[in-house]
VOVO-376718 format. One record per residue (C-alpha): x, y, z; residue number from 1. Coordinates in steps of 0.1 Angstrom, whole numbers, plus 2048, in hexadecimal, padded with zeros to 3 digits. Example, Ala and Ser with C-alpha at 12.3 -4.5 7.8 and 13.67 -1.06 7.14 Angstrom:
REM VOVO-376718
> X Y Z n
> 87B 7D3 84E 1
> 889 7F5 847 2
***
This chain:
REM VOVO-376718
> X Y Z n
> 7C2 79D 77C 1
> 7DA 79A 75B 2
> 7F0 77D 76C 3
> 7CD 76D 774 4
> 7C2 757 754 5
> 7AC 738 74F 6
> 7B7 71C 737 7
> 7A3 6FD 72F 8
> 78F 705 751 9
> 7A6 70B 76A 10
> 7B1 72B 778 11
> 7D9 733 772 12
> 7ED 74B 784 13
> 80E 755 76E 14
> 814 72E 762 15
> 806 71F 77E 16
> 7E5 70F 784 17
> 7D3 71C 7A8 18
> 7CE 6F5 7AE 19
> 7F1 6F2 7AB 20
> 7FC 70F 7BF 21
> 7DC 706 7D9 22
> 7ED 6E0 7DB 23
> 80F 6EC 7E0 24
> 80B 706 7F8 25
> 7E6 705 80A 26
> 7CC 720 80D 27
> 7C7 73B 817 28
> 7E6 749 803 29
> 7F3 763 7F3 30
> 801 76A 7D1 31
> 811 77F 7C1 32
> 81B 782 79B 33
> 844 78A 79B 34
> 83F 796 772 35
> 81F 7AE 779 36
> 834 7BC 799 37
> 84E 7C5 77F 38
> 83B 7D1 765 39
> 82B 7EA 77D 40
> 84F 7F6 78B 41
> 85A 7FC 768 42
> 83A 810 75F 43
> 83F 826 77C 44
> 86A 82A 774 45
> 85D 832 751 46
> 83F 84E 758 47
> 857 85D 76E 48
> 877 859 759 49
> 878 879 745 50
> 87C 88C 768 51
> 890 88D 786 52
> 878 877 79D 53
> 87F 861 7BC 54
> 866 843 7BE 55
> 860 83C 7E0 56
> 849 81A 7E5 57
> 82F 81C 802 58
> 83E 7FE 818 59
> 81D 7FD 826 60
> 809 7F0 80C 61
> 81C 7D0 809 62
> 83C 7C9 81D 63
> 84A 7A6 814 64
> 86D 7A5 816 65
> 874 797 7F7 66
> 85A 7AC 7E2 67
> 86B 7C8 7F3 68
> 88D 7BF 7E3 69
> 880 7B8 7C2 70
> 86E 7DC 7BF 71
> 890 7F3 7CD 72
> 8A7 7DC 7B9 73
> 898 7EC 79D 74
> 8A0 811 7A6 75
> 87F 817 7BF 76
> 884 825 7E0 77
> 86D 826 800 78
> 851 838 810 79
> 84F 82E 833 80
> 83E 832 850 81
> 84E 820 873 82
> 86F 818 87F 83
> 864 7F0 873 84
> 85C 801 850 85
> 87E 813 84E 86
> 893 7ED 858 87
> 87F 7DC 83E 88
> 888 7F4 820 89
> 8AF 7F2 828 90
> 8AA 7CD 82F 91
> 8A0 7CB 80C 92
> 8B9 7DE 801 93
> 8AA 800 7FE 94
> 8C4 81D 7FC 95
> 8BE 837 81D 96
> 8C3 850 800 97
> 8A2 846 7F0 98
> 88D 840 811 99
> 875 85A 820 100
> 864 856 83E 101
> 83F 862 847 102
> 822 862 866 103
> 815 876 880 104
> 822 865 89E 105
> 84A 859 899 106
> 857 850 8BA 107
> 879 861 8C6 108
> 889 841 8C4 109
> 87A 83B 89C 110
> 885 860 892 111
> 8AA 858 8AA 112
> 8AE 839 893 113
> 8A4 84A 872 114
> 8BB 867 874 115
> 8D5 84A 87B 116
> 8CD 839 85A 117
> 8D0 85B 847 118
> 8B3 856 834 119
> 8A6 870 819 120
> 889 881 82C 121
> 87A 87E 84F 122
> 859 88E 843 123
> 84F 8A5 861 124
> 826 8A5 867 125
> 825 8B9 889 126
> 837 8D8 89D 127
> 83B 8BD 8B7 128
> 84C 8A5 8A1 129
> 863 8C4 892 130
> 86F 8CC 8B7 131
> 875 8AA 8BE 132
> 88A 89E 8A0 133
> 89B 8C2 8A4 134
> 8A7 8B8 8C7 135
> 8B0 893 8BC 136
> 8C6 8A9 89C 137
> 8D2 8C1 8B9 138
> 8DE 8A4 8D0 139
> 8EE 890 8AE 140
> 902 8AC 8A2 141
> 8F2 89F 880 142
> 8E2 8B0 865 143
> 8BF 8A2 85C 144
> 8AD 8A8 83D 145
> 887 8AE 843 146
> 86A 8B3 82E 147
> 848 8C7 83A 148
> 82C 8B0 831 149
> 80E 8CC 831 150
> 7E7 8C4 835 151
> 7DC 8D8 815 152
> 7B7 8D6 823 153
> 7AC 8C4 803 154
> 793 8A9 7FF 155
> 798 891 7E4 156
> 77E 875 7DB 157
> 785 856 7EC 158
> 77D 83F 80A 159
> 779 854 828 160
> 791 83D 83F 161
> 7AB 846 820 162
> 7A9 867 81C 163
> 7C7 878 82D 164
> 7C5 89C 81B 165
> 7AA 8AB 830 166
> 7AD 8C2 84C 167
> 798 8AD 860 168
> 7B4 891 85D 169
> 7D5 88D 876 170
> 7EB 88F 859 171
> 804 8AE 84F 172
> 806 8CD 85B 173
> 7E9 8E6 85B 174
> 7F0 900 845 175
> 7E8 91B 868 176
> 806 90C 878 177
> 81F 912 859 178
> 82D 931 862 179
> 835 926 887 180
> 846 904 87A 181
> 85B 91E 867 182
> 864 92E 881 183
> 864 914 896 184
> 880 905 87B 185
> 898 91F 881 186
> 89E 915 8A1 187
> 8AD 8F2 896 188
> 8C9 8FB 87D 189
> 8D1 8D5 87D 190
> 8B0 8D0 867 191
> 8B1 8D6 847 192
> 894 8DF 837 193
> 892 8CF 812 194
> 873 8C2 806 195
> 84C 8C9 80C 196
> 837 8AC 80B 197
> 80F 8A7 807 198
> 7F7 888 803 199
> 7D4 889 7FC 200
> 7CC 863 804 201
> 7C6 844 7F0 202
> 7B5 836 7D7 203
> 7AE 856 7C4 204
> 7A8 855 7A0 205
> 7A3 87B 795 206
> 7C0 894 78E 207
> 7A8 8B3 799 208
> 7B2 8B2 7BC 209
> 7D8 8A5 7B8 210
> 7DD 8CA 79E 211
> 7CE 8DF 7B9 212
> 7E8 8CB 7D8 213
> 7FF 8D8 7BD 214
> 7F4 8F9 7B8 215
> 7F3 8FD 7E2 216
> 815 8EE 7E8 217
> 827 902 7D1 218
> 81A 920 7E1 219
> 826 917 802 220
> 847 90C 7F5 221
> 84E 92F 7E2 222
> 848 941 803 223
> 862 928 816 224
> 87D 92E 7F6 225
> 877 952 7FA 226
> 880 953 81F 227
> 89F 93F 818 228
> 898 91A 819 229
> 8AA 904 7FF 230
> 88D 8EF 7F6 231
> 898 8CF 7DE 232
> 87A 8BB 7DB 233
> 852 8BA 7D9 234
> 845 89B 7E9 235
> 81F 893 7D8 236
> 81B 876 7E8 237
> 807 855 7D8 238
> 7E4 851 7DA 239
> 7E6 842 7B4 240
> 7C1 831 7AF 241
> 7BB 80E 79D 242
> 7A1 7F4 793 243
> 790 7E0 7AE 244
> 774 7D6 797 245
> 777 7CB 773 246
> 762 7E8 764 247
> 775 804 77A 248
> 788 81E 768 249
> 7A7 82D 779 250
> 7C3 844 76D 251
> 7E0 83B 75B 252
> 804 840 76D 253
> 80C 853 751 254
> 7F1 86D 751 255
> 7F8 86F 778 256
> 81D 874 771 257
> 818 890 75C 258
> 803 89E 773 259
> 81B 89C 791 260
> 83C 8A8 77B 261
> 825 8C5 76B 262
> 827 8D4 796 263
> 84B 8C9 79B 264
> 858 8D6 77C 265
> 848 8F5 784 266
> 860 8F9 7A0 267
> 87C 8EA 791 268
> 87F 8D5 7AF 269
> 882 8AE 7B5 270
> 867 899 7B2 271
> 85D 87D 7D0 272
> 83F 868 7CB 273
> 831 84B 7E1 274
> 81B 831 7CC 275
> 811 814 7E0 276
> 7F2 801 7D8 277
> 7F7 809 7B3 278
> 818 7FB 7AE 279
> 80F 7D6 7BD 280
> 7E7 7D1 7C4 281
> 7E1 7C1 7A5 282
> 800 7AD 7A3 283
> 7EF 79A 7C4 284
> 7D6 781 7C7 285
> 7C7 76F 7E7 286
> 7BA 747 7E1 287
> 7A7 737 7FB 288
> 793 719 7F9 289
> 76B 715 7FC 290
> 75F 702 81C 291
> 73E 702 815 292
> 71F 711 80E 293
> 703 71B 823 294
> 6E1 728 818 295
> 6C9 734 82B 296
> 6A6 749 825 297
> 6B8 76A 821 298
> 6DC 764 810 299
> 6F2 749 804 300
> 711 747 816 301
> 732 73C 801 302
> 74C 736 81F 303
> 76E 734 81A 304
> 792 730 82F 305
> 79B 756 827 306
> 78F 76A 83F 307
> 790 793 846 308
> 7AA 78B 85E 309
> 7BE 780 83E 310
> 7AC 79F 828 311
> 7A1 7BD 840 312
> 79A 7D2 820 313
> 773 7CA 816 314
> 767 7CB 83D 315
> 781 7EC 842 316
> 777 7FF 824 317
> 75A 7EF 815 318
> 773 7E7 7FE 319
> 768 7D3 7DC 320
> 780 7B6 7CD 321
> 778 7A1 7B3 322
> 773 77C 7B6 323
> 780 75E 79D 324
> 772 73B 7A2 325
> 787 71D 796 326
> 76B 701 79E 327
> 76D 6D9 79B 328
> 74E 6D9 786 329
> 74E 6ED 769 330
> 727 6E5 75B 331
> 707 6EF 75C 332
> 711 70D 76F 333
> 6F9 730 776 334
> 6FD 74E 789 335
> 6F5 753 7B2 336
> 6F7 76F 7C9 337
> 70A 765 7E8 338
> 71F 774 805 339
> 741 769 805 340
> 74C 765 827 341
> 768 754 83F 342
> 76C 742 85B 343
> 76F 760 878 344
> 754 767 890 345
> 750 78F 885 346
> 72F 794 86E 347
> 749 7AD 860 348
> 759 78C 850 349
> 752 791 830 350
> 76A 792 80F 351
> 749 799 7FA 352
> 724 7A4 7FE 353
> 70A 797 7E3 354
> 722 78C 7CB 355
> 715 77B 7AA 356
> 728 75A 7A3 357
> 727 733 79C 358
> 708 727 7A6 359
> 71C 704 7A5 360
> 73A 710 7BA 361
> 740 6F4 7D8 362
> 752 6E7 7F6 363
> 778 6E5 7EB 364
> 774 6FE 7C9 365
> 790 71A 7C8 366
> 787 73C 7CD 367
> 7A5 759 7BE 368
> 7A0 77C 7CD 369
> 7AB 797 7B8 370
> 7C6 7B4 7BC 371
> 7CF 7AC 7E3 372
> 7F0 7B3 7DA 373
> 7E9 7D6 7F2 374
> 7E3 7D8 814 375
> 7DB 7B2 811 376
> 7F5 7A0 826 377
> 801 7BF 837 378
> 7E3 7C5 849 379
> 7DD 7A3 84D 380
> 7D9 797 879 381
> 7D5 776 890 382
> 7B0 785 898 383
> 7A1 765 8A4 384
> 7C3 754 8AA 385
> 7C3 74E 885 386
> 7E6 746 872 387
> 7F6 766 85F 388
> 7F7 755 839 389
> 815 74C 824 390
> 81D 75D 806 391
> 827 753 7E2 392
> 83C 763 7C8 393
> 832 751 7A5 394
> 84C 759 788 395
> 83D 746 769 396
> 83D 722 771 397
> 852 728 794 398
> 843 72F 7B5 399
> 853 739 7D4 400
> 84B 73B 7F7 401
> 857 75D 802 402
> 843 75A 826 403
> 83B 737 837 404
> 81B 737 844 405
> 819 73C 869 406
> 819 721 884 407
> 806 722 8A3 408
> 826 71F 8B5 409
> 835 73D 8A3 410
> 812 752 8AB 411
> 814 74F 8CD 412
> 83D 74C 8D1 413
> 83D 76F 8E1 414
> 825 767 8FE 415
> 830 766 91E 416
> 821 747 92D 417
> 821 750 950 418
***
């Protein structure tokens, strides 16, 4: 974590101490580092810079309003994926222009409200969807710009619950049903037909499977041009792997850039890309406080007030993030194996599984959870009628709250109490 540092024993985040932040705002919290969250838009703006590229951030991976506005007011646009997605983007002052919108199941009333917004691309992932955003374009009297997102049948190496390029996945078109979504197209002159999209999944740090998406795509897109489509863009969607553990190699942005312009330029068409986790993970930590510890014959037990309710990735994907301690007691300390676990009644409640730290670590210590910045507090629930946490934007020696944390009263505001 580069915003993470440790001076004269204490863990800082930016210019701040954790105690500090921990005093000021409680645990479980979440921070995020305002100058790593630039530094990461400006290396995407600058791999991409030397050709004619819309950066489109995946809402989904993190979706605070005011992280939201700080990433478009620097030139990034918006990969979404529900009606809510869409509203947050030009909330945060996303231009329509710059906002595309994927998933398999948009509702009439999402695709009704996106052609209203006249957004850059409804990305179309079924013959169903295609007939019914061509009778919503029909019944307008607008014209709708679309882009085919096609399942290329490719399997790239990452998490299986990731993985969206496979034919075994819902996502895309199958590649049999092309020629009858052409055909199918023509019957909808209000849909205009001016991108094809792709996405292999997340998390994926090899280049192998992203050149032969390319190679596939291209193919599919030189038969539509042939038949008289105006095609403008190639979508390659995000996927961008990082770090999780401090020893991990992943790609550079730049090599993946030159990767993804090498099949656009090819074309001669626009480029779209959709980076999510790898424009804000690591600009995200989660600190939660130690309750206790609890040994036992088989394991030793570090509990703490973050939960998986609070971090769904290491129970959902097995996922591995690494752990800072800022303790009390700074001597005499060795190494220990423990669990590191929260407060909900799942087994599945872990953060970590055999996890070598502090053998000194104690009731009240400070525990910082690396590159949560992703699919952190977006996937974050009330499981166990526990509160949604706040969240903290640190900029040097300034923190601010950017999300309160939630009240019970709040939680259960919408219940009707019969």
């Amino acid at each position: 974590m580069l915003n993470l540092n440790q001076r004269e024993n204490k863990l800082f985040f930016e210019e701040l101490s954790l105690e500090f932040l921990a005093q000021q705002y409680g645990t479980p919290s979440y921070l995020y580092s305002a100058a790593h969250l630039d530094k990461k838009v400006q290396s995407f703006v600058a791999a991409f810079a030397g050709y004619p590229t819309t950066i489109c951030y995946a809402v989904k991976a993190s979706s605070n309003l005011n992280l939201l506005k700080r990433i478009f007011s620097q030139g990034i646009g918006a990969d979404t994926v529900s009606l809510g997605e869409i509203k947050r983007a030009l909330k945060s002052g996303c231009p329509p222009e710059k906002i595309v919108f994927s998933g398999v199941g948009k509702s009439g009333k999402e695709l009704k409200e996106a052609v209203r917004a006249g957004i850059k691309s409804i990305n179309i992932e079924s013959l169903f969807e295609l007939e019914l955003l061509g009778q919503i374009a029909q019944n307008s009297g607008q014209k709708v710009a679309i882009a085919i997102r096609v399942n290329l049948d490719i399997e790239a190496p990452t998490h299986d619950k990731i993985a969206t390029g496979s034919a075994l996945t819902k996502f895309g078109v199958a590649l049999e049903d092309l020629d009858s979504l052409r055909d199918l197209l023509r019957r909808y002159p209000n849909l205009q037909l001016k991108g094809f999209a792709c996405h292999l999944g997340s998390q994926i740090k090899v280049f192998d499977p992203i050149k032969t998406a390319g190679r596939k795509l291209s193919e599919i897109i030189k038969k539509y041009i042939a038949d008289g489509f105006d095609i403008e863009f190639i979508d390659l969607g995000g996927g961008l792997g990082i770090s999780y553990q401090e020893n991990e190699k992943a790609p550079s942005i730049k090599d993946w850039a030159h990767a993804l312009i090498e099949v656009a330029s090819s074309l001669n068409l626009e480029l779209v890309i959709e980076p999510g986790r790898s424009l804000v993970a690591d600009a995200g930590i989660l600190i939660s406080s130690v309750l206790g510890i609890k040994k036992t014959k088989a394991k030793n037990f570090l509990v703490i007030d973050a939960a998986m309710n609070d971090l769904m990735r290491p129970t959902l994907y097995e996922a591995y993030h690494h752990i800072s301690c800022d303790l009390k007691d700074k001597h005499g300390s060795h190494d220990a194996l423990y669990d590191v676990v929260g407060p909900v009644c799942e087994t599945g409640d872990y953060i970590a599984i055999d996890r070598i730290l502090p053998d000194n670590i104690q009731a009240g210590d400070l525990v910082a959870i690396h590159t949560a910045g992703a699919y952190g507090a977006s996937m974050a629930s009330n499981y166990n009628s526990r509160l949604l946490l706040p969240e903290i934007l640190v900029d040097g020696d300034q923190s601010q709250l950017i999300r309160a944390r939630q009240t019970y009263e709040h939680m259960w505001a919408n219940e009707i109490d019969l």
